[in-house]
Structure formats: structure tokens, C-alpha cells
C-alpha positions as CSV (number, residue, x, y, z in Angstrom):
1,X,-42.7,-90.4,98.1
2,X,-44.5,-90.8,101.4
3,X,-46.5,-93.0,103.6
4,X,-49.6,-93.0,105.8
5,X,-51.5,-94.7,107.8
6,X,-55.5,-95.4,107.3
7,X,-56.9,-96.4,111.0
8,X,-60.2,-97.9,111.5
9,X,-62.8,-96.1,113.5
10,X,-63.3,-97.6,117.1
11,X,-59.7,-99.3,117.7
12,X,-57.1,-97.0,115.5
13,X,-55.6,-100.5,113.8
14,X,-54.5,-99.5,110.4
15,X,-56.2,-101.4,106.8
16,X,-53.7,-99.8,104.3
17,X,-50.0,-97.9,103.9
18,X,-50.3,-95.2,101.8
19,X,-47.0,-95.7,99.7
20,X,-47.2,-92.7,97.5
21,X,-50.3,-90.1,96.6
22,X,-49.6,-90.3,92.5
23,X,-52.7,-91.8,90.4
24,X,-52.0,-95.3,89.0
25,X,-53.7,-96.8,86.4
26,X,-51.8,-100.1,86.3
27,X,-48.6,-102.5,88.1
28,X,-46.9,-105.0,88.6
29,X,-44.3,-107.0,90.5
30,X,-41.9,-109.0,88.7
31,X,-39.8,-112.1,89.5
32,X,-37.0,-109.5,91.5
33,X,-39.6,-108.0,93.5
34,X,-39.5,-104.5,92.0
35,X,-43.0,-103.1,91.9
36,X,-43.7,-101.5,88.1
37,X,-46.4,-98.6,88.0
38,X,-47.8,-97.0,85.4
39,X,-49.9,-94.0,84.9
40,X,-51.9,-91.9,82.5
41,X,-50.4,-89.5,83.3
42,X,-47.0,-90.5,80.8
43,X,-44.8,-92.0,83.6
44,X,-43.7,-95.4,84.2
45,X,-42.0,-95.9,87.7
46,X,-40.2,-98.9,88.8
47,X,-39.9,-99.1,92.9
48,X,-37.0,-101.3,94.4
49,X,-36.4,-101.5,98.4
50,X,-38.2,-97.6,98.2
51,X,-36.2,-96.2,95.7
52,X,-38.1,-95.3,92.9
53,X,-36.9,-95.3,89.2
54,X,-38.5,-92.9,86.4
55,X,-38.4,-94.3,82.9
56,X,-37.9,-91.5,80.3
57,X,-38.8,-91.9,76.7
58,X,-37.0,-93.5,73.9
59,X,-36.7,-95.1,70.9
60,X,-37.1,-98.1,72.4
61,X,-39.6,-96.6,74.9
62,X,-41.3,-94.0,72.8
63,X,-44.5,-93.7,75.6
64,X,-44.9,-93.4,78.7
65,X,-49.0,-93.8,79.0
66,X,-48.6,-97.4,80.1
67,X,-52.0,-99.6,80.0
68,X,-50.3,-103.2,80.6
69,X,-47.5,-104.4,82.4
70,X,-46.3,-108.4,81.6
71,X,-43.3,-110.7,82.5
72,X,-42.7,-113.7,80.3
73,X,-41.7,-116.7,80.7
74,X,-38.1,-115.8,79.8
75,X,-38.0,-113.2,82.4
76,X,-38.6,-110.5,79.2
77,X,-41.1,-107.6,80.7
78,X,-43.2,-106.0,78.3
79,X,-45.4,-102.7,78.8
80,X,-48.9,-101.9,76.9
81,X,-48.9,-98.3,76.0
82,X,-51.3,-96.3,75.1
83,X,-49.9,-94.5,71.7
84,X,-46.9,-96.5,70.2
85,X,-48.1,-100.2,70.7
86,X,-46.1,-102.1,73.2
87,X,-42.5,-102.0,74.5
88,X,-40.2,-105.1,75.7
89,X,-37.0,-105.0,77.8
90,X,-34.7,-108.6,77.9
91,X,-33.0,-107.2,81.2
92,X,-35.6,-105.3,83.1
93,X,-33.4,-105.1,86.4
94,X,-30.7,-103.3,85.1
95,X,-30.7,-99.9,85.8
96,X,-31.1,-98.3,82.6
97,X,-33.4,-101.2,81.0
98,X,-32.8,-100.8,77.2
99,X,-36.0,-101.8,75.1
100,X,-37.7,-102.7,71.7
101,X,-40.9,-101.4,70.4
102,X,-43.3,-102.8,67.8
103,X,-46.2,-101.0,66.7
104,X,-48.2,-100.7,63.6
105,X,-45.1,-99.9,61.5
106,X,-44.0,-103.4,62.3
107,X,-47.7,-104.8,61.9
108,X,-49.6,-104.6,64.9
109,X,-53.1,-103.8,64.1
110,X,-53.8,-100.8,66.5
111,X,-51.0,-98.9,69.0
112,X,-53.1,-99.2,71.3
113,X,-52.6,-101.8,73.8
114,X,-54.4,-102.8,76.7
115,X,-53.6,-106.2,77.8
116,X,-50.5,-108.7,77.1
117,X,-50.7,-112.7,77.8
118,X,-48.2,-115.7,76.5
119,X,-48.9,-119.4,75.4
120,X,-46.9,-122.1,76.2
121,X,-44.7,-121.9,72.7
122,X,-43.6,-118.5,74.3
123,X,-45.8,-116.3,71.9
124,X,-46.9,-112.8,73.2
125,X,-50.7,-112.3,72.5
126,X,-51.6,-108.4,72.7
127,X,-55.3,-107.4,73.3
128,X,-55.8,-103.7,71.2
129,X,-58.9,-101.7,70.6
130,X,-58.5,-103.5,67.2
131,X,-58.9,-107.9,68.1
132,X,-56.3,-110.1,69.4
133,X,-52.3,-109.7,67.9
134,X,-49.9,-113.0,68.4
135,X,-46.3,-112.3,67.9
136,X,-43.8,-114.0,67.7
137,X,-40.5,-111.9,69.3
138,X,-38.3,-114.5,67.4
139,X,-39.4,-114.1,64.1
140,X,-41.3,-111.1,64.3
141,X,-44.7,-112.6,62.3
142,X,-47.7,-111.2,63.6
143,X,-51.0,-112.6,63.1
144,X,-54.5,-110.9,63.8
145,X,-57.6,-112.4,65.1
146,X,-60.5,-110.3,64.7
147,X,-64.5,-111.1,64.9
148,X,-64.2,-113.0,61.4
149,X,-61.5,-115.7,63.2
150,X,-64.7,-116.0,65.9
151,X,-63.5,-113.5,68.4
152,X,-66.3,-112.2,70.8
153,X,-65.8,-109.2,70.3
154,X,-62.9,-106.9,68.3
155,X,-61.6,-104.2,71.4
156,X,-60.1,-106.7,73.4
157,X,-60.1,-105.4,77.6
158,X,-57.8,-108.2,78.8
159,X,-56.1,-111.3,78.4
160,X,-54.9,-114.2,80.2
161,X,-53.7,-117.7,80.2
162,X,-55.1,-120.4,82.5
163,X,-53.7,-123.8,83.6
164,X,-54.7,-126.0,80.4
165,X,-52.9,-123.2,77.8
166,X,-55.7,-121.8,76.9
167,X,-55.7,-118.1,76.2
168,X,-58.8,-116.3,77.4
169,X,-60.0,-112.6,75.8
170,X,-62.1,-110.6,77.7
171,X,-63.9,-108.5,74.7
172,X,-66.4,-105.9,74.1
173,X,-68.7,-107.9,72.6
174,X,-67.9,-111.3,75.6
175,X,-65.7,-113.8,76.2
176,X,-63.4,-116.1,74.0
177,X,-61.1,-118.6,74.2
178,X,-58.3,-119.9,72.1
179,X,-56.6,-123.1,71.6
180,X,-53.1,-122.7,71.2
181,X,-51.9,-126.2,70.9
182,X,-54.9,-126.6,68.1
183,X,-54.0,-123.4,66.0
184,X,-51.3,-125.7,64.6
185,X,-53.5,-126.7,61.9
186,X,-53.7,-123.1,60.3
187,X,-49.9,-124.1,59.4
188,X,-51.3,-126.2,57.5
189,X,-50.9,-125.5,53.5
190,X,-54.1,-125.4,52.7
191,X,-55.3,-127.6,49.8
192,X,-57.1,-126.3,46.2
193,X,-59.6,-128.4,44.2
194,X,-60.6,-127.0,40.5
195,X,-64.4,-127.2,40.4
196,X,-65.5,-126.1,37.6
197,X,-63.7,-126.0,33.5
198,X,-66.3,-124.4,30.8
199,X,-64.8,-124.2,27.0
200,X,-66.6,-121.5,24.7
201,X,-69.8,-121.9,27.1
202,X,-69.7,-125.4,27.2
203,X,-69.6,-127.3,31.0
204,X,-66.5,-129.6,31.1
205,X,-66.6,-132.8,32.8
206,X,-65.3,-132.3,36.6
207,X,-65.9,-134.7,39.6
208,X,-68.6,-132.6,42.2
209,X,-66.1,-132.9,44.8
210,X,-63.8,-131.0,42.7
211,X,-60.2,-132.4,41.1
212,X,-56.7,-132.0,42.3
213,X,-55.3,-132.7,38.9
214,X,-58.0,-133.2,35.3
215,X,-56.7,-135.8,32.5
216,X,-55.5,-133.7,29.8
217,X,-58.2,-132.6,27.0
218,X,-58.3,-131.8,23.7
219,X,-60.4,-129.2,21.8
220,X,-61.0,-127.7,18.3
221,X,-59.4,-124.1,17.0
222,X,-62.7,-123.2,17.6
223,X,-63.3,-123.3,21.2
224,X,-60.0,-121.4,22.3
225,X,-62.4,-119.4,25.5
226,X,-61.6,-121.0,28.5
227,X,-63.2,-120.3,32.3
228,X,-61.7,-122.0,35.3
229,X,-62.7,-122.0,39.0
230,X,-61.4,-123.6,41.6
231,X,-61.6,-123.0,45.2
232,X,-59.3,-124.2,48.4
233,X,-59.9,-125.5,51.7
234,X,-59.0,-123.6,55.0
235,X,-60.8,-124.7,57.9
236,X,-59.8,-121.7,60.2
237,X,-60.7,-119.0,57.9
238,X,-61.6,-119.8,54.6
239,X,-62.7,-116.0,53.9
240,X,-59.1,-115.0,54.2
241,X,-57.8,-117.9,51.7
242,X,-56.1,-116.2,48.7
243,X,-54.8,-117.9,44.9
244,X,-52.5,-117.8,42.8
245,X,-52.5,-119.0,39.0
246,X,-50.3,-119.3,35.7
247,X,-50.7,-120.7,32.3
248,X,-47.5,-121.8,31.7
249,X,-46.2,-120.7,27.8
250,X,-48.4,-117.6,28.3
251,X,-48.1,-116.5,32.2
252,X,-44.1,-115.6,33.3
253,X,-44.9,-116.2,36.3
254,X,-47.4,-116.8,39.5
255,X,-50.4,-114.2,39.3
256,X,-50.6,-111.4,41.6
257,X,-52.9,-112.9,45.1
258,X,-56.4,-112.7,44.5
259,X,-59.7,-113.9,46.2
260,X,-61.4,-114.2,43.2
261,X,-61.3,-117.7,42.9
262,X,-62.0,-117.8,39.0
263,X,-60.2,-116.6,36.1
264,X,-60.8,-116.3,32.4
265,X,-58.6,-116.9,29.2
266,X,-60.1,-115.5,26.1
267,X,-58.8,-116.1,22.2
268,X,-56.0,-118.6,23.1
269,X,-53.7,-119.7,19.7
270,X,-53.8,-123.2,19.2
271,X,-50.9,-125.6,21.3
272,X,-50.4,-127.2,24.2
273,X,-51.6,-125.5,27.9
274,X,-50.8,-126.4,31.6
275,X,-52.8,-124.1,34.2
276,X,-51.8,-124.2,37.6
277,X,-53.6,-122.7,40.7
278,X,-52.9,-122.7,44.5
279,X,-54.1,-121.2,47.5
280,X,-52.5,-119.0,50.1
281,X,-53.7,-118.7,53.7
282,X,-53.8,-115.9,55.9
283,X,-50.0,-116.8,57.7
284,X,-48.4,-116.6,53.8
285,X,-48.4,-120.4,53.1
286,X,-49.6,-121.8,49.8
287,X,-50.8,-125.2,48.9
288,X,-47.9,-128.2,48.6
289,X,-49.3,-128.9,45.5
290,X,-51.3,-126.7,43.4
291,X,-54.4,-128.2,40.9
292,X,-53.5,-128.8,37.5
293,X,-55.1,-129.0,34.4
294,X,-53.5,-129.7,31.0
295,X,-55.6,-129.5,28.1
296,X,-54.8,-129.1,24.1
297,X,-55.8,-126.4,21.6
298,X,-55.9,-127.9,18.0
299,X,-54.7,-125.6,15.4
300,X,-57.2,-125.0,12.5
301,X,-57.3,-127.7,9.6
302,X,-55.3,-125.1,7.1
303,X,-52.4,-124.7,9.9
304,X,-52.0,-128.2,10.9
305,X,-48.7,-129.7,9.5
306,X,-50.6,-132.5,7.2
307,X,-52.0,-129.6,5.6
308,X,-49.5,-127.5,5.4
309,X,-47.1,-130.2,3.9
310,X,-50.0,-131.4,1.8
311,X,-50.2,-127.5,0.6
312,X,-46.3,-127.3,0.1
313,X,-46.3,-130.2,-1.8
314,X,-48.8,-129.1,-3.8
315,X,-47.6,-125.7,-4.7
316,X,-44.2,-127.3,-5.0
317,X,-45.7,-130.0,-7.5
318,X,-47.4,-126.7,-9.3
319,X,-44.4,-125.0,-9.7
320,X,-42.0,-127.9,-10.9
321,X,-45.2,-128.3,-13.3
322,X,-45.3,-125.2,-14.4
323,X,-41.5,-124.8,-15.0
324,X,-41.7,-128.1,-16.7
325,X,-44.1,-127.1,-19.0
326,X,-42.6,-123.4,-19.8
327,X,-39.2,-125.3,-20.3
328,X,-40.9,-127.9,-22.7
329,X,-42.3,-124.6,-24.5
330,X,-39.5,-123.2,-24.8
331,X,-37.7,-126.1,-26.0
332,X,-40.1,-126.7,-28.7
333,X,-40.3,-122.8,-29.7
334,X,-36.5,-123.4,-30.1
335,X,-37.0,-126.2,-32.4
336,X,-40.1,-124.4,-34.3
337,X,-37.6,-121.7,-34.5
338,X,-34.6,-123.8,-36.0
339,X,-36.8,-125.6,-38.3
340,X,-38.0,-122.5,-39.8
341,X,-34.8,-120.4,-39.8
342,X,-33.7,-123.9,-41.9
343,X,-36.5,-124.6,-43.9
344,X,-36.2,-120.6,-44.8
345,X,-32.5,-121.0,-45.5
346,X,-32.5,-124.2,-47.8
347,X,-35.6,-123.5,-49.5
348,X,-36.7,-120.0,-50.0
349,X,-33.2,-118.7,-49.7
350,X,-32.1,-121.1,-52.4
351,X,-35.1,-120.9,-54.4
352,X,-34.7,-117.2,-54.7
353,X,-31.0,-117.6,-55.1
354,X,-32.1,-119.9,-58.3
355,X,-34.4,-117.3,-59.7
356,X,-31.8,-114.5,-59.5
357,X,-29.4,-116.5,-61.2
358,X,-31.3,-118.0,-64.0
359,X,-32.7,-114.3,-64.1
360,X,-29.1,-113.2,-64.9
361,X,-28.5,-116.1,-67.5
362,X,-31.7,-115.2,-69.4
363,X,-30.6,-112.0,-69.3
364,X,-27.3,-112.6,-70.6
365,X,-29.1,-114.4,-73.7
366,X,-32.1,-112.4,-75.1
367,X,-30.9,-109.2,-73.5
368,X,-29.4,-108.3,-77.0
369,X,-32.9,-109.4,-78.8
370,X,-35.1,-107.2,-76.8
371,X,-33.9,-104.5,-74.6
372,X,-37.5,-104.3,-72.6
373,X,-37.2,-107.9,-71.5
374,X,-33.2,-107.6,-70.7
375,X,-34.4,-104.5,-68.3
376,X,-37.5,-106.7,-66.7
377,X,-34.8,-109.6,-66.2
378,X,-32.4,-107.1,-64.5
379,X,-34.9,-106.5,-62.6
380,X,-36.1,-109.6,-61.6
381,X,-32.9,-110.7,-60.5
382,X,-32.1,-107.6,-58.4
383,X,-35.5,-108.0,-56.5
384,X,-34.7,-111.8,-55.8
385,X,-31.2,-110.9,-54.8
386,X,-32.8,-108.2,-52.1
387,X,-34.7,-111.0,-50.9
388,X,-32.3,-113.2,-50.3
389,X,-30.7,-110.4,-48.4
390,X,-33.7,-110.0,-46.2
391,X,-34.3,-113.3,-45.8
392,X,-31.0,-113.9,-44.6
393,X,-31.7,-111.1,-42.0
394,X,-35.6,-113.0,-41.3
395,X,-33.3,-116.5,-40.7
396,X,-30.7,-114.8,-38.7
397,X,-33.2,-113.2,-36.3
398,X,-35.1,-116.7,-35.7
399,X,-32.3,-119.0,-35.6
400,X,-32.1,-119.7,-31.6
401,X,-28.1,-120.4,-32.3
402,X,-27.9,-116.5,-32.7
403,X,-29.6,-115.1,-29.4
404,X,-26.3,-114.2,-28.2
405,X,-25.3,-110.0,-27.9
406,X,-21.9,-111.1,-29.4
407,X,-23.9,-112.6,-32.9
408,X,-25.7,-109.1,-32.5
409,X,-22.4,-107.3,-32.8
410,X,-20.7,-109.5,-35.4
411,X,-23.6,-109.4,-37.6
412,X,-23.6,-105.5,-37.3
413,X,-20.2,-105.1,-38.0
414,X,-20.0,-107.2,-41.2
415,X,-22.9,-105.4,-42.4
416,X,-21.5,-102.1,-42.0
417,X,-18.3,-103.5,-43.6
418,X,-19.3,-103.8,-46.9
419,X,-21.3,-100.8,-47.4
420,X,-18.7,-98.5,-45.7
421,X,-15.9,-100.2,-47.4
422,X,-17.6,-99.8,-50.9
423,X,-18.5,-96.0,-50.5
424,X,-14.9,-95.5,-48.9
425,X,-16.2,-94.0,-45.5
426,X,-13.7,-94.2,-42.8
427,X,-15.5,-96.6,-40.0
428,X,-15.0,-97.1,-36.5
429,X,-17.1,-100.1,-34.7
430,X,-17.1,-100.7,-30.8
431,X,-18.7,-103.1,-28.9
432,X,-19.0,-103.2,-25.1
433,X,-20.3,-105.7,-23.0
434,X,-19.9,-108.3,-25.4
435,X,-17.7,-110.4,-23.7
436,X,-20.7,-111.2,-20.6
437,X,-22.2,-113.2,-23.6
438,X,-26.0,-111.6,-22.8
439,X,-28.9,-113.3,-24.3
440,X,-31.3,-111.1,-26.6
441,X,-35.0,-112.3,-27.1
442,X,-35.4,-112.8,-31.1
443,X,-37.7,-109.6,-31.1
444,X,-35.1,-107.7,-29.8
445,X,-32.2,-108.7,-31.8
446,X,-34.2,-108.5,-35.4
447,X,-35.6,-104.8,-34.5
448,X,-32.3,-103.6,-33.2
449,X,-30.5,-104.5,-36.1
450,X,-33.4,-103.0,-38.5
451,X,-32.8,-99.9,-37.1
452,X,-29.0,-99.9,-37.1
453,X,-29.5,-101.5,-40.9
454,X,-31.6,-98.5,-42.1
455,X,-29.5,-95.6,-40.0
456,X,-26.1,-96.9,-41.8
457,X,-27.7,-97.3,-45.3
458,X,-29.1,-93.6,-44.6
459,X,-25.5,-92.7,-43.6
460,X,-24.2,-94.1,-47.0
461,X,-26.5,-93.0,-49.4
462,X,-27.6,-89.6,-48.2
463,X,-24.9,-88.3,-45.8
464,X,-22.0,-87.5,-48.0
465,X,-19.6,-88.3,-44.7
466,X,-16.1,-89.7,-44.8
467,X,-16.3,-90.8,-41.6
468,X,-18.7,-93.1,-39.3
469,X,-18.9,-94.7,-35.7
470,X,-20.5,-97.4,-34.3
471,X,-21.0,-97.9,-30.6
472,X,-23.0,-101.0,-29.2
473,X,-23.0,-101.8,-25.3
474,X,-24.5,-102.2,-22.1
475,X,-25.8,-99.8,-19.4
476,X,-26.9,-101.4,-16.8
477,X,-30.5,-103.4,-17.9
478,X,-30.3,-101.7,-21.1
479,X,-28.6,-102.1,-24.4
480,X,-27.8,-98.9,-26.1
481,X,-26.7,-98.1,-29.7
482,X,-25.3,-94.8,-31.3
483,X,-24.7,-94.4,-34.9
484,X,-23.2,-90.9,-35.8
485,X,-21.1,-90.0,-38.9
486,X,-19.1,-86.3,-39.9
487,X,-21.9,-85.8,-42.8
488,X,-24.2,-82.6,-44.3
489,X,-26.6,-83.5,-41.6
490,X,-30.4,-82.4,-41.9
491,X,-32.9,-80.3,-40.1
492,X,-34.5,-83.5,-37.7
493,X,-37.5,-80.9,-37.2
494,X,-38.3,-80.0,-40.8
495,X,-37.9,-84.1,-42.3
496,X,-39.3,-86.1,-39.0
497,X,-41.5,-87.5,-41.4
498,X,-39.3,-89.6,-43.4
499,X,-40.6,-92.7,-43.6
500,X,-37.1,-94.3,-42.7
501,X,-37.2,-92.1,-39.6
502,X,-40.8,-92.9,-38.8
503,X,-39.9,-96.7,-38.9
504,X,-37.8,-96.5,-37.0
505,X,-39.3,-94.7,-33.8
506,X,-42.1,-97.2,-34.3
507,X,-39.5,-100.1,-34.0
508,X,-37.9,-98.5,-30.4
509,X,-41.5,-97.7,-29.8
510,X,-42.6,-101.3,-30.3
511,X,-39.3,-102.2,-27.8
512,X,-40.8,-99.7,-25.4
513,X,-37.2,-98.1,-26.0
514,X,-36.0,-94.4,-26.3
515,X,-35.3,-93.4,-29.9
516,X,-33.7,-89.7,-30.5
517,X,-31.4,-88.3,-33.6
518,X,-29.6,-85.3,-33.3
519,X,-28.5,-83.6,-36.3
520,X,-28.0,-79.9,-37.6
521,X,-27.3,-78.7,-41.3
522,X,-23.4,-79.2,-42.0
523,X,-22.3,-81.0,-38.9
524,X,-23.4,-84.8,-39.1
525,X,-26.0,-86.9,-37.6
526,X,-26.5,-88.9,-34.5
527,X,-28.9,-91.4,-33.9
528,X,-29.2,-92.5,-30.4
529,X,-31.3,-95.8,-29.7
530,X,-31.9,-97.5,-26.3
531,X,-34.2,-100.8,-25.1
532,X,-34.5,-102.6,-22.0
533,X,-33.2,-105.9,-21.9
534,X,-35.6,-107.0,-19.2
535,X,-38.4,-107.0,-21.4
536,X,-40.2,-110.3,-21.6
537,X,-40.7,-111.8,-25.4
């Protein structure tokens, strides 16, 4: 550092002291009276009593191209660089000042700045090759102001405040001034209106000035496409006003920000709706209150409760008719059933009963006259006494008293009683399942014991066995039967023709039951029958 003298021709007085040859691009003197220069050249000097002080880079300070010097009104000095956006110091007379640098990482909108002015509410406005940044060093919120907020131009050459508050920019494209004191209205929550509600293509009733809040409506399941728009008030920039929306009981939450100020809902289920929109300026604040509308979505005729309870009843009604008349049915089949199995019992049963016994008793007295007629009579009276068998058997199987598996296995085992008994066969009878007390349909009962009545006459009369089992019971939905004795047995290939056998496959058949025998020459029979009890009569 050096200085020189520049004399004026003629006298020698000197105009200027040279105080040093480096290039400057830009100074300032602050409230201590130290002298800040900056160059270009990436160095930033501060000069105190001639001593001179070089600032070295930072983090705070990460450039040294200064473009702007500026000292608040809190005594805070703040330097415009060229590169990193701008650098502030609280203390700038310490010897080591320590600073804080925002840039475009923290928001700024370019890092390069080139002028730096304050308003009275102590915010620092930054003119960049990019419009006008305010910022706030207390909070940190930075707002832009570009050629859409009415700036003259957006590379901003310099800044200053005059006497009134009034921040002037100096710009590319002229001058501009703003109003600091009247910005407070961009605070302002800026308010929403719905203007316009069309259902399945059809314009909704809305005041032209638009509606803060729409009387709730009501439509048909029919009309379930809904378009809303709506659009909110900003007087400083209503370009940069954004909204949010939700339809409560289908949204979770507040939409994403949009600027579409419109949205659709397509195919909505019948209920009740609440849509809520506001808007957001360009600082982050959304309206006070956000536009509602409430409207009503009927459900189709066949899913309204009237109808559906009108429906349940009915089917309910249906039902109890239905069982009503099956149980009358059944009541009177029961009573057909009992007045047959009785009208068979005391009236054919004892007729035929009548005729074999008068048959014997004629028999007994002109048997000795004529042998021819004593054999017819025989034979009349062992006919009507077969009958009466079977017709015992016919009024067992219809009599509704007897539908029980128990009266099945009682009936069996007296049967096979007597002819056992009178052929002395050895007999073994066991019944499972019995004691659960199933029901058997009629059918069931009457061809199940057919079958087990013509095996054990088979075992009697053309076996030649000393011994025979019985087994009746239960496996799971079915009722099985097995008849097997210690006879000559037969070849069940050779004879599957009998007519006994034939029968009875016809009768498991006729079940929809399995039917098998298994026998061999010399080492008995087996007959193996099994029907599902789930069959419906």
C-alpha cells in the first residue's frame, strides 16, 4: 500500500491521494469508519487507520468476488458476491469477523448478487441476475419477486431505500418501486369461492359471484359424476395461488398443491359427501376457511333400507311359508301314513287272517270227503297266512311310529329269531349305532329289511350252515348291513342270476346303495349291503 499525489497543471495543487494501485470494483465505509473494498479479482480488504485486513475464504465466507457491500440497520454488514450468493457478519469490527452465507441451497434465486438494500421491518432485499429476493435473517423465508410480481425488469443492477420506505430496483428492463408497508396484504390468507358444481353433465345451481359454502344437495344413484371448480382470490399474484382439496370419507387427507383449480370425481357409491377446497398463496398460507360443499348420493331403489327390509321380509315370510307348508305335508303324510298302516292292519290283515282260518276249519271238515279240495284248502290258507306275513311287513314299513333305526333293528332280529331258531342255526345279531335313535325314511327302512329278509331266508333254506351273523350299524352318513353264515357257499359268478340275487341289487340300486356278496364253494357266504342315509324320500 502506497500513496501519491495527482497535481493539477499550472499551480501543482493536488485533486486526489492515490491510497493504493489495486483495481476495485466496489466499497464501503461503515458506522466504525473502516473502509471495505472489494475486487474482482477474489479479495475483499477492510482498511482501518491504514492497516489493511485481507479476508480469506470460508464456510461462512465461501467468495471473495465481492459485487455489494451493505450495513444494516443493526450494525450487521453484508457482502454481494459474485458465486455463492451473499455473506453477513453480526460483528464486522472484530478482527477475524465470523460470517453466514445463504445462497440458492437456502433459497435464493440466483448466487449472484449485485446489490443489497433493507426496509424499515429490518428485511434484507438482494438484487440477482434473477429479480428481487427479500429475506428475512430471523426466520430465514425468502420470497422472490420477478417480472410476473410487476418488476421492471428480472436482472436487478441496484437497490436502494429512500426516505418514505420505499424500496427502489434499478432493472434491466427500468425502474420499480415497492411498497413495503403495503406488501402486508400478501399475508393475507387468501380467500376461495366454488364457482361452478356440474352432476353427470348437468350445471348445478351456484351464485355468479361464486359460494363460500353450497346448501347441501341431494341426487339419484344415477348421477354419482361430479365436476367442481372453484377458484381463489389473491390480489398480489393470483397466478401463483395454489389449492388444496379432499372429499372427506374418500380423501385421507389434503390433496397434493395444485393450480388446476378444478377436479373431477367419477363413479362415486351412494352416501353422504363433504368436499373441501382452499387456496394457498405464494408465502405458504392457505385460506382461514376453505369452501364447502355437502351434497348426498342416494343409493339405488333395490339397496335402500325400505327395500331391503321390504325384501327380507319378504323372503323371510317365503320361507316360514314354505316351511309351514312342508311341515303341514309332512304332518298329513304322517297321518295318510297311519291311517293306512291301520286301515291295512284291522282290515286286510284281519280279513286275510279270517280266510286262513276258516280255510283251516273247512279243511278240517271235508278234508276226509275229498282229498283234492282238503289240498286247495291247505292251500288257500297257507297263501292267506303269507299275506298276512307281508302285509305285516307293508304296515310296518308305513307306520310313521316305526321310522326309528332302533324298530329297524328289533324287527330284524325277531325275524331272524324264528327262522334261525326253527332250523337250529347258531345266530349272532349286533346292532351299532342304535342307541343315537337315527330316523330312516319309510323307503329306506322297507327295502333294507327286504333284502336282509330274502339273504336270511336264503341262508336257511339253501345254505346248510350251523352258524350265522348279523351286523347292522352306522358309518358315518351311511347304514351298512352284513349278513354272512359258515355254509356250502356258491359260485356268485356262475348263479348272479338268481332272481333272489337280482332283487336284491335292484333294491340297493333303487337306494343308490352298494350291494356285493362274496362267497366261494365250501366256505360260506357274505352279503355286504350299504345306503346313504342322506338320501331325501
Amino acid at each position: 500500500m502506497r500513496s501519491a499525489h495527482l497535481t493539477r497543471p499550472g499551480n501543482g495543487r493536488p485533486f486526489f491521494d492515490r491510497v493504493s494501485e489495486m483495481a476495485v470494483s466496489t466499497m464501503m465505509r461503515d458506522r466504525s469508519g473502516a473502509l471495505w473494498l472489494g475486487s474482482e479479482r477474489a479479495w475483499i480488504k477492510r482498511l482501518v487507520n491504514g492497516e489493511a485486513l485481507v479476508l480469506q475464504p470460508t464456510e461462512g465466507l465461501p467468495d471473495t468476488h465481492a459485487r455489494a457491500f451493505y450495513q444494516d440497520s443493526r450494525g450487521w454488514l453484508w457482502i454481494g458476491l459474485r458465486f455463492r450468493g451473499v455473506s453477513m457478519t453480526t460483528d464486522p469490527t472484530t478482527d477475524r469477523p465470523s460470517f453466514v452465507n445463504y445462497s440458492t441451497q437456502n433459497g435464493l434465486a440466483s448466487d449472484a448478487v449485485l446489490s443489497i438494500a433493507e426496509d424499515e421491518l429490518g428485511r434484507i432485499y438482494l438484487g440477482t441476475g434473477r429479480g428481487l429476493d427479500q429475506l428475512d435473517p430471523f426466520t430465514g423465508r425468502i420470497r422472490h419477486f420477478t417480472t410476473r410480481d410487476g418488476l421492471a425488469g428480472d436482472i436487478v443492477n441496484h437497490c436502494m431505500k429512500d426516505h418514505h420506505g420505499n424500496i427502489w430496483v434499478a432493472t434491466s428492463g427500468g425502474i420499480s418501486r415497492l411498497n413495503p408497508r403495503a406488501e402486508r396484504l400478501q399475508h393475507r390468507p387468501p380467500t376461495v369461492y366454488l364457482s361452478r358444481v356440474e352432476v353427470a353433465g348437468e350445471q348445478q345451481s351456484v351464485p355468479e359471484r361464486g359460494a363460500l359454502r353450497l346448501g347441501e344437495m341431494t341426487f339419484p344413484g344415477s348421477q354419482n359424476n361430479l365436476l367442481i371448480e372453484y377458484v381463489g382470490l389473491d390480489f398480489q399474484s393470483e397466478q401463483s395461488v395454489k389449492y388444496q382439496y379432499k372429499l372427506e370419507s374418500v380423501d385421507a387427507g389434503w390433496s397434493e398443491p395444485t393450480s388446476q383449480p378444478s377436479v373431477n370425481y367419477a363413479r362415486l357409491s351412494a352416501g353422504s359427501y363433504r368436499f373441501l377446497v382452499r387456496a394457498i398463496n405464494q408465502q405458504g398460507i392457505a385460506s382461514m376457511e376453505p369452501a364447502v360443499f355437502e351434497f348426498r348420493i342416494l343409493a339405488p331403489i333395490w339397496l335402500r333400507w325400505w327395500f331391503l327390509t321390504l325384501t327380507a321380509g319378504l323372503a323371510v315370510a317365503i320361507i316360514y311359508a314354505a316351511h309351514r307348508y312342508r311341515v303341514t305335508r309332512l304332518v298329513e303324510l304322517e297321518r295318510i301314513r297311519t291311517r293306512i298302516a291301520t286301515d291295512l292292519h284291522d282290515d286286510i290283515g284281519s280279513t286275510l287272517s279270517k280266510i286262513a282260518l276258516m280255510s283251516e276249519v273247512v279243511h278240517k271238515q271235508v278234508g276226509r270227503v275229498d282229498p283234492r279240495v282238503s289240498e286247495r284248502l291247505s292251500a288257500i290258507a297257507s297263501n292267506s297266512r303269507e299275506l298276512v306275513d307281508s302285509m305285516s311287513d307293508i304296515v310296518w314299513a308305513v307306520n310313521p311310529k316305526r321310522d326309528r333305526l332302533s324298530d329297524l333293528a328289533g324287527r330284524m332280529r325277531r325275524f331272524a329269531d324264528d327262522l334261525f331258531s326253527a332250523r337250529d342255526i347258531a345266530f349272532h345279531f349286533s346292532a351299532s349305532g342304535t342307541e343315537r335313535d337315527v330316523k330312516l325314511g319309510s323307503d329306506i327302512r322297507r327295502e333294507v329289511f327286504l333284502v336282509y329278509k330274502e339273504s336270511v331266508n336264503n341262508v336257511v333254506r339253501h345254505s346248510g350252515s350251523t352258524t350265522a351273523e348279523v351286523y347292522l350299524r352306522i358309518e358315518g352318513r351311511s347304514l351298512v348291513l352284513r349278513v354272512s353264515d359258515n355254509g356250502r357257499g356258491f359260485d356268485a359268478v356262475s348263479e348272479s342270476g338268481g332272481n333272489g340275487l337280482v332283487s336284491m341289487r335292484q333294491r340297493a340300486k333303487k337306494l343308490g346303495g352298494e350291494f356285493e356278496i362274496i362267497s366261494n364253494n365250501g366256505r360260506g357266504t357274505t352279503l355286504m349291503l350299504k345306503v346313504p342315509l342322506n338320501r331325501r324320500n
